[in-house]
Backbone bond lengths (Angstrom), bond angles and torsions (degrees), N, CA, C in turn:
res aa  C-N    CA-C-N  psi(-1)  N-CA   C-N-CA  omega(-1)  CA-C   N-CA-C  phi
1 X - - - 1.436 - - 1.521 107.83 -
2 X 1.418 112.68 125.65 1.178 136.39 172.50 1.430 138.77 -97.28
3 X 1.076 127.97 131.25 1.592 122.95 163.18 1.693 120.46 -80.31
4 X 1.476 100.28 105.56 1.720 115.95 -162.04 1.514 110.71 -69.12
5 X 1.780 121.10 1.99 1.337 114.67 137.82 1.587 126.28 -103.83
6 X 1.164 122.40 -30.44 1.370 105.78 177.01 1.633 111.04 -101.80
7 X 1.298 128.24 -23.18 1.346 137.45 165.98 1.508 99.25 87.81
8 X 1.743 119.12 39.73 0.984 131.21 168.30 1.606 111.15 -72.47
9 X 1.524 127.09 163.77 1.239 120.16 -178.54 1.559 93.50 -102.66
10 X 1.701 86.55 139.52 1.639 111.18 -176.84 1.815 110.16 -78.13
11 X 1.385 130.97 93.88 1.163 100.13 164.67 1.273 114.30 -87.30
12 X 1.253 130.12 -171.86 1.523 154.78 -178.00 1.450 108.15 26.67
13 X 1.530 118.02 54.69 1.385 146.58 158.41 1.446 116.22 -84.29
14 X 1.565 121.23 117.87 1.230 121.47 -160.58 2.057 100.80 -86.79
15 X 1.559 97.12 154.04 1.674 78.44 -175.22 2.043 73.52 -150.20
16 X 1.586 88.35 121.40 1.506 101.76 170.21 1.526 117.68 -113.28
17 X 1.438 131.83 151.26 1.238 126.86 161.60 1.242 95.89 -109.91
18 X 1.549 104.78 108.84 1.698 104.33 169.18 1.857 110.22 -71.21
19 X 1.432 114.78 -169.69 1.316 129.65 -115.07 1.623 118.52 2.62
20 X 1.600 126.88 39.43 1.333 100.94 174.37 1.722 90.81 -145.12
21 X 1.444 110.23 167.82 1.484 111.85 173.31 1.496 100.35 -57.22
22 X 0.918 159.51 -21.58 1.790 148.06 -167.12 0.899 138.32 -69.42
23 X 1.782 116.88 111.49 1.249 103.02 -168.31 1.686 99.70 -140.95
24 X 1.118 114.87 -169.69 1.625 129.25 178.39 1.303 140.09 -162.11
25 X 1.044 151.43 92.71 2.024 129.52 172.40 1.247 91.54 -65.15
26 X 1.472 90.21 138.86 1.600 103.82 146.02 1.469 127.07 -63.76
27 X 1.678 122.26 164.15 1.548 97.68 172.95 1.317 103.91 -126.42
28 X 1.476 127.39 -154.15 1.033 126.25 -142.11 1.613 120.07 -70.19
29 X 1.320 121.29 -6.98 0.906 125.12 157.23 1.859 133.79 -113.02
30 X 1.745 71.22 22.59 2.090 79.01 156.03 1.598 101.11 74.95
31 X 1.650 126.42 9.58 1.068 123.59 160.22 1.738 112.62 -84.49
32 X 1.326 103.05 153.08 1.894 105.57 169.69 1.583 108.36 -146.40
33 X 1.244 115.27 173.62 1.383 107.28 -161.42 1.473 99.44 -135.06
34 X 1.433 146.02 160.32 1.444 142.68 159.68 1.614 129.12 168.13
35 X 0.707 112.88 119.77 1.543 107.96 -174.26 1.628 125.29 -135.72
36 X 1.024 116.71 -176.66 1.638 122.20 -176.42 1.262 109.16 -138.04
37 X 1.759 94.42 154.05 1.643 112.51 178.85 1.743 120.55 -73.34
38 X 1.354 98.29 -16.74 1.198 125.36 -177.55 1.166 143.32 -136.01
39 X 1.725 94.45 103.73 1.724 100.33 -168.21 1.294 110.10 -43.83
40 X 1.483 102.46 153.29 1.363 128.38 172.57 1.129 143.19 136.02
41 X 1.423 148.04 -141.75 1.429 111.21 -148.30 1.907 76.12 -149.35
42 X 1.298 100.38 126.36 1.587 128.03 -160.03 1.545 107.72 -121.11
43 X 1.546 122.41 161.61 1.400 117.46 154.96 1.534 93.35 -113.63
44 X 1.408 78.44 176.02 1.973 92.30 -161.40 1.749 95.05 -153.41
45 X 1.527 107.43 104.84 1.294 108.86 -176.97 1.827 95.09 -97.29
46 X 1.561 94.08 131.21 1.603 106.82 161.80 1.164 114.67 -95.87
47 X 1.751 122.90 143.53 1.236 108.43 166.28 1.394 102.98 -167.01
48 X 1.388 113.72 165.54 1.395 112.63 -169.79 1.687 91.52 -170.39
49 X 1.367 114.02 144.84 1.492 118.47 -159.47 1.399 103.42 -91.64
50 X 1.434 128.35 154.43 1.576 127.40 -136.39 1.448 124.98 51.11
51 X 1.433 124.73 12.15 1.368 142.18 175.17 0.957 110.59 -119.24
52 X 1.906 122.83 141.74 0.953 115.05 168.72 1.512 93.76 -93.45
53 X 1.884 109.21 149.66 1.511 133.27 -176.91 1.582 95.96 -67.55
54 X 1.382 100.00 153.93 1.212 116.20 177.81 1.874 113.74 -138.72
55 X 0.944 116.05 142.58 1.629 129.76 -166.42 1.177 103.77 -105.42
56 X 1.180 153.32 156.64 1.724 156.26 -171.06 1.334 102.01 179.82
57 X 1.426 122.60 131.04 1.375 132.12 168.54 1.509 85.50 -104.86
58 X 1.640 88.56 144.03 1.726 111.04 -172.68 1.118 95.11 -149.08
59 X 1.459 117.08 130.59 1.346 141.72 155.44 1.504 114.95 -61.30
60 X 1.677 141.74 113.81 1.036 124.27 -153.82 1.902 81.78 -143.90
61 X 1.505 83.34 154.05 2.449 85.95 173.03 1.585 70.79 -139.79
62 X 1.481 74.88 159.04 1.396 112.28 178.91 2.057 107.76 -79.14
63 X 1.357 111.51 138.11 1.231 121.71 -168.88 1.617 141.09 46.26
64 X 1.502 93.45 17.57 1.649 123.94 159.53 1.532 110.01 -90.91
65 X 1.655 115.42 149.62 1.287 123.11 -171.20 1.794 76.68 -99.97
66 X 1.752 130.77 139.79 1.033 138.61 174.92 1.409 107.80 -129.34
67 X 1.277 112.56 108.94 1.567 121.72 -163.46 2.083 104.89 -81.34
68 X 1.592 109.00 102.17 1.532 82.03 -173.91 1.839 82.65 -108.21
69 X 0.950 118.15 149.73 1.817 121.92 163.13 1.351 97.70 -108.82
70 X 1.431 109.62 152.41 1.470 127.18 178.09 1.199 104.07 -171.54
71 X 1.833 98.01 139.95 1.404 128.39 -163.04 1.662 122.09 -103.76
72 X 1.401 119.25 89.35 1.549 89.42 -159.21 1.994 97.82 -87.58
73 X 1.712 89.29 -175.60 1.746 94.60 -168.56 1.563 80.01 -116.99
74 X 0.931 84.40 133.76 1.958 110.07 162.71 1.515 112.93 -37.66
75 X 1.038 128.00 135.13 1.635 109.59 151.34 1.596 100.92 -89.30
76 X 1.631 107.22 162.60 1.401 129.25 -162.80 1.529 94.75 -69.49
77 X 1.985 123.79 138.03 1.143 117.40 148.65 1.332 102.36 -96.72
78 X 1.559 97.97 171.55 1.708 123.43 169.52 1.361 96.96 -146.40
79 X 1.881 103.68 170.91 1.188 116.34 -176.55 1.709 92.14 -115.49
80 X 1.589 102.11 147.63 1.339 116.73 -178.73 2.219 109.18 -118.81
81 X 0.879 98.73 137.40 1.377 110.50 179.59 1.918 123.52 -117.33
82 X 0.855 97.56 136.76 1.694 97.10 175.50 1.920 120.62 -171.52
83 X 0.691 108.06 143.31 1.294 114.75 164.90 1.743 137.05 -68.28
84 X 1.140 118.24 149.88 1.553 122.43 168.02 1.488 103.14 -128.48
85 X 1.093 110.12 151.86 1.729 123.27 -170.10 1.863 102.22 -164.92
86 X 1.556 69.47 166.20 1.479 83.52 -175.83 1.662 120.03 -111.30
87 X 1.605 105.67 128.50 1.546 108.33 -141.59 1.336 105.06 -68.82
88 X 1.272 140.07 -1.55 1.314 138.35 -146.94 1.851 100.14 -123.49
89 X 1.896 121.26 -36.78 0.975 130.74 -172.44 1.651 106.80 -106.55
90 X 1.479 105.11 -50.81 1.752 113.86 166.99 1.781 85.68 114.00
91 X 0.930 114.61 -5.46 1.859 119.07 -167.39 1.476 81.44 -54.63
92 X 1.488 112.44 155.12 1.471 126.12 156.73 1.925 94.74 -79.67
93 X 1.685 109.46 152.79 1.106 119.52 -166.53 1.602 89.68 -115.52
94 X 1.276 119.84 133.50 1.664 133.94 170.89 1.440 111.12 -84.04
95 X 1.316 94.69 131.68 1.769 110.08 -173.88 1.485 118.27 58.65
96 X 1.216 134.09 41.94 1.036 140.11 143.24 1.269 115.02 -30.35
97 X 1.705 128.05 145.27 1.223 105.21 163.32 1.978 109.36 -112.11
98 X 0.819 140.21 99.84 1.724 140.53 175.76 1.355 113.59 -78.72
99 X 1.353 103.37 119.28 1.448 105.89 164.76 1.670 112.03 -146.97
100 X 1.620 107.02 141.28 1.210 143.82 172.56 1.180 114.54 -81.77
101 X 1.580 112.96 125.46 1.530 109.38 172.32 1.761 94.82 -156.37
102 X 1.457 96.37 162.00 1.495 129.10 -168.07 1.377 119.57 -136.17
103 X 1.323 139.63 176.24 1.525 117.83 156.05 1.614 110.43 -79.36
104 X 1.608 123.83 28.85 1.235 100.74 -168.48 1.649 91.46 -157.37
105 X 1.054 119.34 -8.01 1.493 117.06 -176.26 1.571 102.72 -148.13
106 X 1.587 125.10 150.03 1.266 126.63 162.63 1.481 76.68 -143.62
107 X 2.205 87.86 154.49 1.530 131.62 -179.40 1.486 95.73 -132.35
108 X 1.217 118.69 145.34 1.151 126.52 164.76 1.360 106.73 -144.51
109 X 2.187 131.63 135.29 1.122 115.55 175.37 1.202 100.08 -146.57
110 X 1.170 128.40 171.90 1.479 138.58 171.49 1.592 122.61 -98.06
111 X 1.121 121.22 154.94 1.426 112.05 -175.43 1.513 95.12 -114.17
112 X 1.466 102.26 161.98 1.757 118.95 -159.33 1.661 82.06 -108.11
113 X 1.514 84.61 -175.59 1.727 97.25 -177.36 1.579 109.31 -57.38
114 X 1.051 148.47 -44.32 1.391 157.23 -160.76 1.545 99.48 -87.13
115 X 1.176 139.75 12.45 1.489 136.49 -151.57 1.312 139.96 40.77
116 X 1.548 109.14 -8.97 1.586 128.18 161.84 1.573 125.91 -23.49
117 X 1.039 136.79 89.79 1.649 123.59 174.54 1.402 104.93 -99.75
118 X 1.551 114.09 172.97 1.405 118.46 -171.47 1.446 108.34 -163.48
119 X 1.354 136.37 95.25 1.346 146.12 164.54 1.238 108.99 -70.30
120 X 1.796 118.07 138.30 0.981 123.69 -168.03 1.366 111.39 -130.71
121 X 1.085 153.06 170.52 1.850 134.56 -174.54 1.413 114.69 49.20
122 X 1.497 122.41 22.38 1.505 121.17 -171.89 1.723 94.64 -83.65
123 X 1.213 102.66 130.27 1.641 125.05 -167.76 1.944 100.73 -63.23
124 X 1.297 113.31 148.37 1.695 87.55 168.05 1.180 94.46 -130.61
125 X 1.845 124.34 98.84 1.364 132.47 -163.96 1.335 83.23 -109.65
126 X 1.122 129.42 130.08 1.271 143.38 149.64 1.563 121.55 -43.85
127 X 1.731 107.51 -46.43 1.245 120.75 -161.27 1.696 87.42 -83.76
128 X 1.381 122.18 -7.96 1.737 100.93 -169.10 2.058 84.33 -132.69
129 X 0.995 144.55 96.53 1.341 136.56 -143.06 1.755 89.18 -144.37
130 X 1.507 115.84 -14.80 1.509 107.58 -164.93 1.611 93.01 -131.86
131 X 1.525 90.49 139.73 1.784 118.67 -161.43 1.621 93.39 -125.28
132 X 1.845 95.55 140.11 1.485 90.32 139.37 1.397 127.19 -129.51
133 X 1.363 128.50 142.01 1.073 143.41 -150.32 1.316 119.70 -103.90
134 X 1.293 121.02 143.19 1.123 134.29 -165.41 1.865 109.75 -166.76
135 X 1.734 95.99 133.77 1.528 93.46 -166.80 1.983 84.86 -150.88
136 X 0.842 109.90 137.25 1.684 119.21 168.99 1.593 104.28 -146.00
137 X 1.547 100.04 161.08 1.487 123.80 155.67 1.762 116.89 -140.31
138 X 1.264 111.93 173.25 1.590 108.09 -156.55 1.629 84.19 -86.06
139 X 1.802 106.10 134.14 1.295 89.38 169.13 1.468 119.30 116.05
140 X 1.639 103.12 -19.56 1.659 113.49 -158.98 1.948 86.81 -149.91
141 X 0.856 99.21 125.97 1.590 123.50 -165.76 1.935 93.05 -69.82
142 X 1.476 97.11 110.13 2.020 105.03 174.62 1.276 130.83 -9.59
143 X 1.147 154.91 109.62 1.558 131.89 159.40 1.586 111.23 -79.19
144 X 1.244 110.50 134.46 1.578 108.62 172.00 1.330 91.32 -153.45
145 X 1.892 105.63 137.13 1.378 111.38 157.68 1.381 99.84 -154.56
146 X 1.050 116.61 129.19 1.801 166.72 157.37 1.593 99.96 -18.51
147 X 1.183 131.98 114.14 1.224 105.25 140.39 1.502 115.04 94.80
148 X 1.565 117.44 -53.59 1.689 127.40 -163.52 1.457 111.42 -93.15
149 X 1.345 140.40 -1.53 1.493 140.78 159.61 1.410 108.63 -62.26
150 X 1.018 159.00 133.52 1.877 162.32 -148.61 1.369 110.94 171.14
151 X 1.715 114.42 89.23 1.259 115.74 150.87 1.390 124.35 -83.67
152 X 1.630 101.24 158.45 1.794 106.03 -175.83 1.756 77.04 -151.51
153 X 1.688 114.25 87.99 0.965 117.42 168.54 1.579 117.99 -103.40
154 X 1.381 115.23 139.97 1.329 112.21 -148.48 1.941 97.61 -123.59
């Protein structure tokens, strides 16, 4: 398993043959392993998160090693920007710490003197689009909310 722009090796890329229990990650060098009792001709979803999934019908026999390679395409990053402040003055707050998380991605950034933060390589998965957020400084009572951050960056 490959990355279909740099042709880097994919580790911990999931590779299923649906209708059967079989499955695999690849490891660190983008190899995976799997087979069936029963020849025949299968789909085989690849996938690995910041990737878009990919579907492949594969011809497979039973107790043959069947070499399939597959290339996935990146989904697009962008960089995201925002502020932290302080609710009472509106001042941006210095060194904040903000972090983004999903079941499939975490961001973590710091805020500059002005309270400005700026994530950079933030994935724009459609299928993982909702964060919950959380940003504190020493001194200034946590923000966290669950669930309600939702990009649809285009």
């Amino acid at each position: 398993m490959t990355d279909a722009t740099t042709l880097a090796d994919l580790n911990s890329a999931h590779v299923e043959i649906l209708s059967t229990p079989n499955f695999d990650d690849s490891d660190l060098n983008g190899f995976y392993s799997s087979g069936v009792s029963t020849p025949g001709t299968y789909q085989v979803v690849y996938s690995k998160p910041g990737y878009i999934s990919d579907t492949v019908t594969v011809s497979l026999t039973a107790g043959n090693i069947d070499t399939v390679n597959v290339a996935l395409v990146p989904l697009p990053v962008v960089t995201i920007t925002g502020q932290v402040s302080d609710v009472a003055s509106s001042a941006g707050l210095n060194n904040a710490i903000v972090t983004l998380t999903n079941n499939l991605y975490s961001y973590t950034a710091n805020t500059d003197a002005s309270g400005n933060f700026s994530i950079s390589g933030f994935v724009n998965d459609p299928a993982a689009n909702t964060f919950d957020i959380t940003d504190g400084l020493w001194g200034y009572q946590t923000y966290c909310a669950t669930g309600v951050l939702q990009f649809a960056l285009t």
